[in-house]
N, C-alpha and C positions, 0 to 999 in steps of 0.2 A: 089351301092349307096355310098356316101362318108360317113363317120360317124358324125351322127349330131352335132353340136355345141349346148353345151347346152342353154336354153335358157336366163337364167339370166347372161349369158357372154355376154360383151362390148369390140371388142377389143377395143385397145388405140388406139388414133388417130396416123395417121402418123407423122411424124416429120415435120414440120414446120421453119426450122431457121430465125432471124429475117433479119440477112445478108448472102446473099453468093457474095464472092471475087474471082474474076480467074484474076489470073497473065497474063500478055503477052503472055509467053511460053506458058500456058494451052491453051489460046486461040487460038493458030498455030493448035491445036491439032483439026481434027473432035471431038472427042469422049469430049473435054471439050468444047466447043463450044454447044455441044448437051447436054451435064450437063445444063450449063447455059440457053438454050432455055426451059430445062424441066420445072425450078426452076421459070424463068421469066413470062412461061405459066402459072403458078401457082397465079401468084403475088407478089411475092416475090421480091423484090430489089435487081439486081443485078450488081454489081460494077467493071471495069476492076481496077484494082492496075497501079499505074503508073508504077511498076516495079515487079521483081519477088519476091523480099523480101518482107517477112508478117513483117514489121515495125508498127505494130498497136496500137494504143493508148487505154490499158483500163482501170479502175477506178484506183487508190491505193488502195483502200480498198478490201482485200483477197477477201472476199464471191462476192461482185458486181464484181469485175475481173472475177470470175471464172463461174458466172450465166453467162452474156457476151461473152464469149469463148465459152461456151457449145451453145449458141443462134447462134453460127458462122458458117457456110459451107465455106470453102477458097477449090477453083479447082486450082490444081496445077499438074506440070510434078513432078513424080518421081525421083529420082537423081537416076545412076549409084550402089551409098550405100543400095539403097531402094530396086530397084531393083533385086541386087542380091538376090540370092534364099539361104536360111539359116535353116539347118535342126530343125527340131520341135517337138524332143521328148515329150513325149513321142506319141504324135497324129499322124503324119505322119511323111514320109520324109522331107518336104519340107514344108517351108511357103511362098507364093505367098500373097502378100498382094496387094489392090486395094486401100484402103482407109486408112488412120491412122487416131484413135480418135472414139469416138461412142457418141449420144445423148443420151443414157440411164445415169439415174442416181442413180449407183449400190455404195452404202457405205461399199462395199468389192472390189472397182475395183482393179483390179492388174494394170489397166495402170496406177495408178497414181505414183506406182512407178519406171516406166519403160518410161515415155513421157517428154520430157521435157517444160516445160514453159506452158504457157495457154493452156488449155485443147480443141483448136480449133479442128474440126474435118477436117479432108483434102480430098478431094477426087480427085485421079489420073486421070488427061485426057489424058497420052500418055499409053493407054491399048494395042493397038500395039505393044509396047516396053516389056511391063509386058510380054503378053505372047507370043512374041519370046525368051524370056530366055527358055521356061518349056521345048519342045523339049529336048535339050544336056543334061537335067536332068535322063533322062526318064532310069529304070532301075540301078540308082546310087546313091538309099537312102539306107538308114541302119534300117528303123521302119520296112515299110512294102517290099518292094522290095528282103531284106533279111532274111525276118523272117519268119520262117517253120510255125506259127500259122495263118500270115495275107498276105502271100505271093500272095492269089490269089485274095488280093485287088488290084497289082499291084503300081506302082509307083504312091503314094500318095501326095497330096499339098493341103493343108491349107489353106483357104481364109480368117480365123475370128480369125489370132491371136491377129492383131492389131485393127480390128474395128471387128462392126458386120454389114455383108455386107446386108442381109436383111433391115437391118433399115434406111438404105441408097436408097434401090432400087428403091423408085417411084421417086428420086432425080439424080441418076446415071444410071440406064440403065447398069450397070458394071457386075451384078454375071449375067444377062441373057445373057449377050454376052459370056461370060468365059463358064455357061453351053454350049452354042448352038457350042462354040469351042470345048471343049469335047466330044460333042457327035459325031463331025464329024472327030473328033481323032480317026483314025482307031490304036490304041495302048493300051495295057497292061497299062491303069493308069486311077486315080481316084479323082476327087475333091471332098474338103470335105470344109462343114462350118456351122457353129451350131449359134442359133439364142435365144434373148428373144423374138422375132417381130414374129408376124403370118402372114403379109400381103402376101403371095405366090402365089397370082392370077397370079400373070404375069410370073411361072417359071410351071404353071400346064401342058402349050401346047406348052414347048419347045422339040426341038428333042434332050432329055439329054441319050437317047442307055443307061441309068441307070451307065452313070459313072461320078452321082454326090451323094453324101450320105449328106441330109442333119440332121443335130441332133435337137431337141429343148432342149433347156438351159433350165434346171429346177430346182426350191426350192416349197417346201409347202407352201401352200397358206400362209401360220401362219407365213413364211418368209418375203413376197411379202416387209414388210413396206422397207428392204431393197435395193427392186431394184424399183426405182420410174420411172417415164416413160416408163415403157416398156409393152407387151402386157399382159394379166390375161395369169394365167397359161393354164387354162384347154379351152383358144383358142388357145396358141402354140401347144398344143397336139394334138388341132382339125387341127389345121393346118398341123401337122406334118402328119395326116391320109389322110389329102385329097394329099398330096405330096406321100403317101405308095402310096394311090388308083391311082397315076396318074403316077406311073410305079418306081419312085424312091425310092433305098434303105434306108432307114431309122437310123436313133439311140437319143438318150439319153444322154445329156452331164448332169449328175447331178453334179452343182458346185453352190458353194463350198458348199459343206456338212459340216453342221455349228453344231455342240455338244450343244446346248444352252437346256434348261429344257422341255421335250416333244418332245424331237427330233424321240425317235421311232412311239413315235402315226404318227406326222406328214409327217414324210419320210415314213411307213406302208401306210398311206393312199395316198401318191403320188403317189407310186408307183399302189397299188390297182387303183387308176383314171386312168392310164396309160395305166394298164390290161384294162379295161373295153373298155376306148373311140379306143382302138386298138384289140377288140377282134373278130369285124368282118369281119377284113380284110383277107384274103387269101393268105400264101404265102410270109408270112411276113418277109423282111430281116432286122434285128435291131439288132443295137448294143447300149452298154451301157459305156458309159466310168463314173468313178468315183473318182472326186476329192475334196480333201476337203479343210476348209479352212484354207489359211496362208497369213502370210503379211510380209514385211520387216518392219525393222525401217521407214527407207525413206518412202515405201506406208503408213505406218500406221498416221507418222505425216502431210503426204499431204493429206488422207480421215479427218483427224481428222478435220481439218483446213476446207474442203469443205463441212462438213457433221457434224457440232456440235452436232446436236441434237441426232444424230444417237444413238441407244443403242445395236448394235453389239459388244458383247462381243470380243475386243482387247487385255485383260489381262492375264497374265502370269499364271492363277490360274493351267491348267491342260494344260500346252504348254511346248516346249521342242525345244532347238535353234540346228537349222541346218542349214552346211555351203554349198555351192554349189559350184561345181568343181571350180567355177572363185572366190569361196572365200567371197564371197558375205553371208549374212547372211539372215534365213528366220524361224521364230516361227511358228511351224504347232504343231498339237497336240500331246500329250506325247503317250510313248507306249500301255498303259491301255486303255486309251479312242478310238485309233489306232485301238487295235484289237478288241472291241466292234464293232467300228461303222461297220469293214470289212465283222466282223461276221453275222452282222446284214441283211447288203445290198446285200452280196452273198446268204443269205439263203432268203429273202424275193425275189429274183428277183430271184434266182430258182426256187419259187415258183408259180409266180401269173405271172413269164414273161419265162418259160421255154424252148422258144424257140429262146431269146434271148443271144450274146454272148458278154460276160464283157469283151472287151479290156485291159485294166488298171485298175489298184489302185491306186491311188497317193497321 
């Protein structure tokens, strides 16, 4: 049996945008053309662009621009730039991306300072193109393809660095073709992509030969006010169980692990839900990766601006500035609260998940 979903859980509803846009180019494409049929079946309005450039007109005022953009689908080809495959430490080798932008609305996102201009979500119709790059990859990352710990995940790629492709899925059709691609990849390699969304009906009865590991993205419930649209926690879980029970490998993206007042009770009891709604499964492969949170200047003044109300702690009180190899600047936690929270989540996940294996720290 799957593990039941409890019953005072609702997932969210799926996503909805008010518009979606396909360019010219997307439109040449099957696979964007079949976006837009999905979206149009729905009732949703949807619009060719006279051209391929998103020249779009939204409000001046910050917050109604930025509601607007987040309301957007734009189907577009990938460029050459996008395309290319760009390693993704610490998670895998490679990051394959489908879609850029996500409709969640998390007042910790990392995109916001990593995307540029309106926060429109994109989603690729030349997937053709996308996954003819992976092939020449195959065997030529540096995470897992060379590492004596994760080696025999084999050649690893990313699909949720820049969106989350779940949340996408009853609109694109995109992560079920990239699974059912995999699975008929007779190769050493592995798709990975980690979700807030539970909707996974549609990837239960694909033929994925288990070389797709999906993760659920998790905070304590006592977190949630922070990620608005997305699914309850303890239905990504359930979700996450009926995807163990339906042959695929599993894990645990805990991000960002936030230090704010009660963080042990709350992260203690996340992780205890996690044991519980996954203790009847058999054979269970999961992993756990562990990150916590940081922001740059740039993300911090662009959440700021999107998310006024927000009361995520952003201040300097117990934070500590780290530069990244490109020089670039990022405020993560000082070293005290560092080896706390490490000590904390290795020994409670030894405990109550002991059959599970921590990836990372970060």
């Amino acid at each position: 049996m799957n593990p039941p979903l409890p019953a005072e859980v609702r997932a969210a509803k799926l996503w909805r945008p008010k518009q979606v846009l396909i360019t010219p180019s997307a439109a040449s494409w099957d696979h964007g053309r079949e976006i837009a049929e999905r979206c149009a079946s729905l009732g949703i309005d949807v619009r060719t662009l006279p051209s391929d450039r998103l020249s779009l007109a939204f409000p001046d005022d910050e917050r109604q621009a930025y509601a607007a953009a987040k309301q957007t689908l734009a189907i577009v080809v990938a460029p050459p730039s996008k395309r290319r495959l760009q390693p993704i430490a610490p998670s895998a080798d490679w990051r394959v991306d489908l879609a850029e932008g996500c409709p969640a609305h998390c007042s910790y996102c990392y995109l916001a300072g990593s995307l540029k201009g309106p926060p429109i979500t994109r989603a690729y119709a030349n997937l053709p193109e996308i996954i003819d790059e992976l092939p020449r990859h195959l065997g030529q990352g540096t995470i897992t393809s060379r590492s004596a710990a994760r080696v025999h995940e084999g050649t690893t790629f990313e699909a949720s660095c820049y969106t989350d492709p779940l949340a996408l899925e009853h609109l694109t059709g995109s992560l079920s073709a990239l699974i059912a691609w995999f699975g008929a990849w007779q190769a050493d390699a592995q798709l990975r992509f980690t979700s807030k969304f539970d909707a996974v009906a549609p990837l239960l009865q694909l033929e994925h030969g288990g070389r797709t590991r999906m993760r659920a993205s998790l905070n304590p419930a006592a977190f949630a006010r922070f990620e608005g649209g997305t699914s309850p926690v303890a239905a990504r879980i359930a979700a996450l169980g009926r995807m163990a029970q339906a042959g695929y490998p599993i894990g645990l993206t805990i991000a960002p692990i936030i230090a704010a007042p009660g963080w042990e009770r709350a992260y203690g009891g996340l992780i205890g839900q996690v044991a519980e709604l996954l203790a009847a499964i058999p054979q269970l492969d999961l992993t756990v990766e562990l990150i916590t949170h940081r922001y740059s200047p740039g993300s911090k003044a662009t959440l700021e601006s999107w998310y006024p109300g927000s009361d995520l702690d952003m201040g300097l009180g117990n934070r500590t500035e780290k530069r990244t190899k490109f020089g670039s600047v990022k405020f993560v936690y000082d070293a005290t609260t560092m080896r706390a929270l490490r000590t904390f989540f290795e020994t409670e996940i030894g405990r109550l998940l002991p059959m599970a294996r921590i990836l990372y720290w970060t």
